[in-house]
MOPAC internal coordinates of N, CA, C and O (Angstrom, degrees):
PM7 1SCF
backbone

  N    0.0000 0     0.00 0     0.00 0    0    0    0
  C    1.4478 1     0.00 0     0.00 0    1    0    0
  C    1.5354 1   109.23 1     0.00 0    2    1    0
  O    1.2310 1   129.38 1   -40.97 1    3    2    1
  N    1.3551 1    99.52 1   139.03 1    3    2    1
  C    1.5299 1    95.43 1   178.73 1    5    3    2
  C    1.9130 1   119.73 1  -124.55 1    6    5    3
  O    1.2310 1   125.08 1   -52.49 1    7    6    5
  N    1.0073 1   107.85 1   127.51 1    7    6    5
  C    2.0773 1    93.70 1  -177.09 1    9    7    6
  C    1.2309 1   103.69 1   -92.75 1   10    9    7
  O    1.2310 1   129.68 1   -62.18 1   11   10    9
  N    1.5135 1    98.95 1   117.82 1   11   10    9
  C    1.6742 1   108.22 1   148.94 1   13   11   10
  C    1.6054 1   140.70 1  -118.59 1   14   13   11
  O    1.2310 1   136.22 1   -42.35 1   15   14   13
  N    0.9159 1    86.20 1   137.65 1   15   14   13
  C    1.9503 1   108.13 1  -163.89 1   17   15   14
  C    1.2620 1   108.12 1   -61.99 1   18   17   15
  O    1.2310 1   109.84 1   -52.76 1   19   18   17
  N    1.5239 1   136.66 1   127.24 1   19   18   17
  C    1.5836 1   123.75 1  -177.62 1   21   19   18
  C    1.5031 1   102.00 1  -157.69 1   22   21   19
  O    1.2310 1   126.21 1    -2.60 1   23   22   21
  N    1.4352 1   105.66 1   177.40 1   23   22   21
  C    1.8478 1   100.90 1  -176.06 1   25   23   22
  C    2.0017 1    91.59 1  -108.42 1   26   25   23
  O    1.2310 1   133.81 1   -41.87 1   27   26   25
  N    0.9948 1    90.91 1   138.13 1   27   26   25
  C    1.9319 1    98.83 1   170.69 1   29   27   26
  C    1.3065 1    99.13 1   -85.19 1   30   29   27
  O    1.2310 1   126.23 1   -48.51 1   31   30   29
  N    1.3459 1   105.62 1   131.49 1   31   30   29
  C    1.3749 1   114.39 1   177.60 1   33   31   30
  C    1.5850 1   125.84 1   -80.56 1   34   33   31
  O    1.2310 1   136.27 1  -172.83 1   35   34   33
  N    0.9825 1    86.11 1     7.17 1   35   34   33
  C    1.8106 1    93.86 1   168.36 1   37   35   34
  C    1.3779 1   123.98 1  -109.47 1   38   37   35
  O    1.2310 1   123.88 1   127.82 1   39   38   37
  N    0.9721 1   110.17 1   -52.18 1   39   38   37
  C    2.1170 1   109.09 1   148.60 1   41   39   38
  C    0.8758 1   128.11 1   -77.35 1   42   41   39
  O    1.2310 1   107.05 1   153.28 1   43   42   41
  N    1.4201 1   141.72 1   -26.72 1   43   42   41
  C    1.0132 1   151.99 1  -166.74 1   45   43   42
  C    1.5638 1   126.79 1    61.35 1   46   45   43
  O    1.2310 1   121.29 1  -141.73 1   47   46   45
  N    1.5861 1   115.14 1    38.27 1   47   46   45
  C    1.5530 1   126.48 1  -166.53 1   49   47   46
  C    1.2586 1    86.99 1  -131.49 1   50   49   47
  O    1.2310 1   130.08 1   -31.86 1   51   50   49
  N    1.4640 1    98.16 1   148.14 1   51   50   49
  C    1.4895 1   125.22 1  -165.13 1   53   51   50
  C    1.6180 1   107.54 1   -88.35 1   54   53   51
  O    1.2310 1   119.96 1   -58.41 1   55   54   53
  N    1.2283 1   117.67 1   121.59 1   55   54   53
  C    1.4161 1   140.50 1   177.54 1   57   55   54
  C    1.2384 1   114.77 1  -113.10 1   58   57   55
  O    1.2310 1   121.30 1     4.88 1   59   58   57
  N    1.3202 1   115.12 1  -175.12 1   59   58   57
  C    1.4336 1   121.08 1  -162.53 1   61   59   58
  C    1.8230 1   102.18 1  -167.41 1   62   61   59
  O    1.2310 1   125.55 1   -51.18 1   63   62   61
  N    1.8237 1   106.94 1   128.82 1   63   62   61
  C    1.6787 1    98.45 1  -178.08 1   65   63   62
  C    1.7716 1    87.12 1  -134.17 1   66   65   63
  O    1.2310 1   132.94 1   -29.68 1   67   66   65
  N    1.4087 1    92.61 1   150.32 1   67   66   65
  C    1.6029 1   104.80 1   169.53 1   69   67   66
  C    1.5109 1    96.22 1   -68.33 1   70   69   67
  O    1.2310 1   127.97 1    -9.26 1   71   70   69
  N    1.0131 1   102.26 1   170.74 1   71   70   69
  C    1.6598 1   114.54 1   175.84 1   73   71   70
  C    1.6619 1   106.70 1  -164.51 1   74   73   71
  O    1.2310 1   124.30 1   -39.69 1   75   74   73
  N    1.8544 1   109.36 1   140.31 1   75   74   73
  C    1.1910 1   105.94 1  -165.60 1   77   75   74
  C    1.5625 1    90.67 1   -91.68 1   78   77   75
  O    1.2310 1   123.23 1   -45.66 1   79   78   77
  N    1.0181 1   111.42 1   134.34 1   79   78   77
  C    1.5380 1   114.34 1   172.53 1   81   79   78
  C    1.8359 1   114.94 1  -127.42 1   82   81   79
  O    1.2310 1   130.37 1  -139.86 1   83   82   81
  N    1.5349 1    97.61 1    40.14 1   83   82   81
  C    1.7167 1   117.78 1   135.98 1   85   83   82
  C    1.3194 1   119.81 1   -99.56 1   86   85   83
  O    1.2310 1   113.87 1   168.67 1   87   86   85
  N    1.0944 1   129.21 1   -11.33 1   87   86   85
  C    1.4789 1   129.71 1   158.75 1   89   87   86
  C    1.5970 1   105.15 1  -108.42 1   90   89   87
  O    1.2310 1   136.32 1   -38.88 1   91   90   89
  N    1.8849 1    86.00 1   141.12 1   91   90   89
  C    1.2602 1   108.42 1  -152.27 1   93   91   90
  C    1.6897 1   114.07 1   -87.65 1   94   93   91
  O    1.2310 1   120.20 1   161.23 1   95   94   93
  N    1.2378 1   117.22 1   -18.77 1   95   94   93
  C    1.0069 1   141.37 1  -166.92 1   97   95   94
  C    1.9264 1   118.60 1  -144.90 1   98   97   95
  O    1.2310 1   117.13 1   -55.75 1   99   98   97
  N    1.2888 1   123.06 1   124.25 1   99   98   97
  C    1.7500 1    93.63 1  -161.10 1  101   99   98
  C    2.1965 1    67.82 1  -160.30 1  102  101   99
  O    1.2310 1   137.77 1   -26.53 1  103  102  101
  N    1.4329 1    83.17 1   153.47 1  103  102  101
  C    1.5439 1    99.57 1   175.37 1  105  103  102
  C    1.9293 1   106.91 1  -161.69 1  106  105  103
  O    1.2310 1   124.17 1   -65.47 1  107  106  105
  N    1.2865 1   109.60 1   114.53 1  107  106  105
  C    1.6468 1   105.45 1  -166.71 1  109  107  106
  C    1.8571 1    98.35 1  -151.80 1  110  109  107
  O    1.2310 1   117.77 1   -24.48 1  111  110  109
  N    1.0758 1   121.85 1   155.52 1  111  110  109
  C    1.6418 1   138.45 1   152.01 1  113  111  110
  C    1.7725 1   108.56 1   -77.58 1  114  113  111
  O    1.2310 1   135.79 1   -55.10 1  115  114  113
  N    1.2268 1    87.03 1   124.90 1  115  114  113
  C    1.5583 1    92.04 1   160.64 1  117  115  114
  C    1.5360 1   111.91 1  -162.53 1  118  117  115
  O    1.2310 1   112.72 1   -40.16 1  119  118  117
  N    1.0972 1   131.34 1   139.84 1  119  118  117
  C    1.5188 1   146.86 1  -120.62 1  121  119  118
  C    2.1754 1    90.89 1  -109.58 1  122  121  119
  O    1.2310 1   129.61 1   -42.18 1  123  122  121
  N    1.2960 1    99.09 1   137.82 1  123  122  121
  C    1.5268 1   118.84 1   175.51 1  125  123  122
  C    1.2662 1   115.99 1   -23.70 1  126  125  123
  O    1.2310 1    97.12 1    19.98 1  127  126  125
  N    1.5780 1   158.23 1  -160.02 1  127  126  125
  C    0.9168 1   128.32 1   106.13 1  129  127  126
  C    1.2574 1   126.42 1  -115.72 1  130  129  127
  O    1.2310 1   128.03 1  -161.98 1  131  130  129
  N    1.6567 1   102.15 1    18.02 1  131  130  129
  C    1.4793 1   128.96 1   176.63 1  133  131  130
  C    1.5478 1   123.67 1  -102.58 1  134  133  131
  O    1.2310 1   130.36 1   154.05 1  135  134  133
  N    1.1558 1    97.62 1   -25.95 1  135  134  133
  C    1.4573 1   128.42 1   173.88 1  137  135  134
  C    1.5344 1   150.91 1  -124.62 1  138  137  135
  O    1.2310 1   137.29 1   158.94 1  139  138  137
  N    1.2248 1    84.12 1   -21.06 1  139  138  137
  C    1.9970 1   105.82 1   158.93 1  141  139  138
  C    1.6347 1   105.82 1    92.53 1  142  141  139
  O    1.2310 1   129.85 1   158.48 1  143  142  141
  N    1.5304 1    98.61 1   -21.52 1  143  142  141
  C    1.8774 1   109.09 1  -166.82 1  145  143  142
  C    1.4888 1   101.59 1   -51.10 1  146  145  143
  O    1.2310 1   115.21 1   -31.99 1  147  146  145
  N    1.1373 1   126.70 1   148.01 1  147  146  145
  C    1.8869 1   141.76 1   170.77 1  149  147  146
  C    1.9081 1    85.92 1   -69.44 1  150  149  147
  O    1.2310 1   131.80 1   -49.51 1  151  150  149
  N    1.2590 1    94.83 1   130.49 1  151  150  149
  C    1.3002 1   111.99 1   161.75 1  153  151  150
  C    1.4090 1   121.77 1  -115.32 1  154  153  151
  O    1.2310 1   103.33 1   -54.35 1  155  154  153
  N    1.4391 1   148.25 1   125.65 1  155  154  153
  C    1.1971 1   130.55 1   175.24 1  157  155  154
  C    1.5959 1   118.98 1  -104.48 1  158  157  155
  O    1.2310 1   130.56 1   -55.79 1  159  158  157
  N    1.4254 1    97.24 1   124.21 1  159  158  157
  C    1.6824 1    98.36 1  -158.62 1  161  159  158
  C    1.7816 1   101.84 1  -115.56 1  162  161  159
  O    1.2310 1   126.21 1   -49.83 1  163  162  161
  N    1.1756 1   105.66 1   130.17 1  163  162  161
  C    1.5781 1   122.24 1  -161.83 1  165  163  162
  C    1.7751 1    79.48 1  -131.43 1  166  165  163
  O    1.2310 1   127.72 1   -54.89 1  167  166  165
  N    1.7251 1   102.74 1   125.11 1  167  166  165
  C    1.2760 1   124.89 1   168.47 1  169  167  166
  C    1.6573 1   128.60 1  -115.81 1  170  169  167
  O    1.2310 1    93.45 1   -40.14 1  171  170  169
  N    1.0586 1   163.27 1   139.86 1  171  170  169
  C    0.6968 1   126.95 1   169.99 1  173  171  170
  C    2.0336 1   113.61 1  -128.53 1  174  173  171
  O    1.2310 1   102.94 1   -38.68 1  175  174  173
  N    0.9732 1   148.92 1   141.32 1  175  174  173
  C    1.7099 1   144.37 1  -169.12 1  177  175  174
  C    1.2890 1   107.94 1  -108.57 1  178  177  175
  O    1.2310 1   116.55 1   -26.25 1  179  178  177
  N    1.4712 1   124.16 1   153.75 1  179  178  177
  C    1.3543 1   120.64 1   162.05 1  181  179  178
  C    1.8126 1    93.66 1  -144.33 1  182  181  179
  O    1.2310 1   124.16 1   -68.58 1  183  182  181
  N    1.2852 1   109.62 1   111.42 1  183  182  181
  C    1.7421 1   123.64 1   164.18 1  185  183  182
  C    1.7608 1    93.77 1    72.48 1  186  185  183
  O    1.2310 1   122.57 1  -145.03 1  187  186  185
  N    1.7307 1   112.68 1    34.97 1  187  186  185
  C    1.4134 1   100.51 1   174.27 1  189  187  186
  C    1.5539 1   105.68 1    92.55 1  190  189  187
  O    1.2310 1   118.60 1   144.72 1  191  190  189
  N    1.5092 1   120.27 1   -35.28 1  191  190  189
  C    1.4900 1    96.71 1   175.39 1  193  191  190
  C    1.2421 1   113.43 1   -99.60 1  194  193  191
  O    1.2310 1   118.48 1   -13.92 1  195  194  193
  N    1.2857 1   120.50 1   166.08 1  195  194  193
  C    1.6844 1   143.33 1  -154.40 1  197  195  194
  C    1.8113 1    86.60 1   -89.43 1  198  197  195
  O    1.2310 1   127.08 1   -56.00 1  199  198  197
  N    1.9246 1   103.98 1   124.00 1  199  198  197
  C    1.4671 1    98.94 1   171.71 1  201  199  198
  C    1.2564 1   107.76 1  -128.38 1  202  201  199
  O    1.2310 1   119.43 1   167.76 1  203  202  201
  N    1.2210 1   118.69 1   -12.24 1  203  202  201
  C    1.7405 1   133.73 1   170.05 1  205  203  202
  C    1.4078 1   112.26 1  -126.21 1  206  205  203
  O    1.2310 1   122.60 1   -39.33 1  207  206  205
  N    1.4146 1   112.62 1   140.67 1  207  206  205
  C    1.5161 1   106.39 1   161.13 1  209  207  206
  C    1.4304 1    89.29 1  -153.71 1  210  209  207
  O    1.2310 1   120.40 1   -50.73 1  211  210  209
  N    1.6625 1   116.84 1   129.27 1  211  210  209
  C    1.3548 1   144.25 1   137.78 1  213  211  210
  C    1.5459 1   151.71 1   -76.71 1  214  213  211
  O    1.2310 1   121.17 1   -95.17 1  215  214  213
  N    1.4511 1   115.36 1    84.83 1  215  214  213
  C    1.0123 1    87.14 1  -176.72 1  217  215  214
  C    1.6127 1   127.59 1  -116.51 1  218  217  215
  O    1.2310 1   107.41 1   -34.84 1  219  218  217
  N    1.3859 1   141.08 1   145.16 1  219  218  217
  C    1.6041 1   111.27 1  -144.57 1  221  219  218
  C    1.5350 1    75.19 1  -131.24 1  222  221  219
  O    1.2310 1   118.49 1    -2.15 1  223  222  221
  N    1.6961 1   120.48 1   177.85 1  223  222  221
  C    1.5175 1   124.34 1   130.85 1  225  223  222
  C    1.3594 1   130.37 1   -94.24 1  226  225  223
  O    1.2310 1   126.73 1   -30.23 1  227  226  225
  N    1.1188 1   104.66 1   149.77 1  227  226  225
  C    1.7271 1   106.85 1   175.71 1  229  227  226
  C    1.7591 1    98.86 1  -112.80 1  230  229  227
  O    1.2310 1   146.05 1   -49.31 1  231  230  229
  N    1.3090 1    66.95 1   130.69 1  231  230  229
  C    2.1288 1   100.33 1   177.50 1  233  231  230
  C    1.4471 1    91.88 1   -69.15 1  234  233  231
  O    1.2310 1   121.79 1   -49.64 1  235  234  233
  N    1.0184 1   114.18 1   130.36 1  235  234  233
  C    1.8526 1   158.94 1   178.22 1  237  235  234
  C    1.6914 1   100.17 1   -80.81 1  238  237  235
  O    1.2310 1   120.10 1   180.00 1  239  238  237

C-alpha cells in the first residue's frame, strides 16, 4: 500500500488515500474526507511505482 497526498478538487484541502499498488491499473469514487464530495480517482502503477494519479470531481 502506498499514501498519496493530493488537493480534492472540491475544497481544495490536502488529503491523503492509501492506494493498492499491486494492481496495476485501478479507477474508483471515493468520497473527501474533508468534504464528503465523490471524488473519482484513476491510478495508474508500473513495477509497483505510482506513474499516474487522477483525481477529478463529479457534479452532484
Amino acid at each position: 500500500m502506498l499514501e498519496h497526498f493530493f488537493t480534492c478538487p472540491h475544497c481544495w484541502e490536502t488529503i491523503s488515500m492509501l492506494i493498492d499498488n499491486s494492481i496495476s491499473k485501478q479507477s474508483y469514487i471515493e468520497d473527501c474526507e474533508v468534504c464528503c464530495n465523490p471524488i473519482q480517482v484513476s491510478v495508474q502503477f508500473f513495477n509497483s511505482e505510482l506513474v499516474d494519479f487522477q483525481a477529478t470531481s463529479i457534479e452532484q
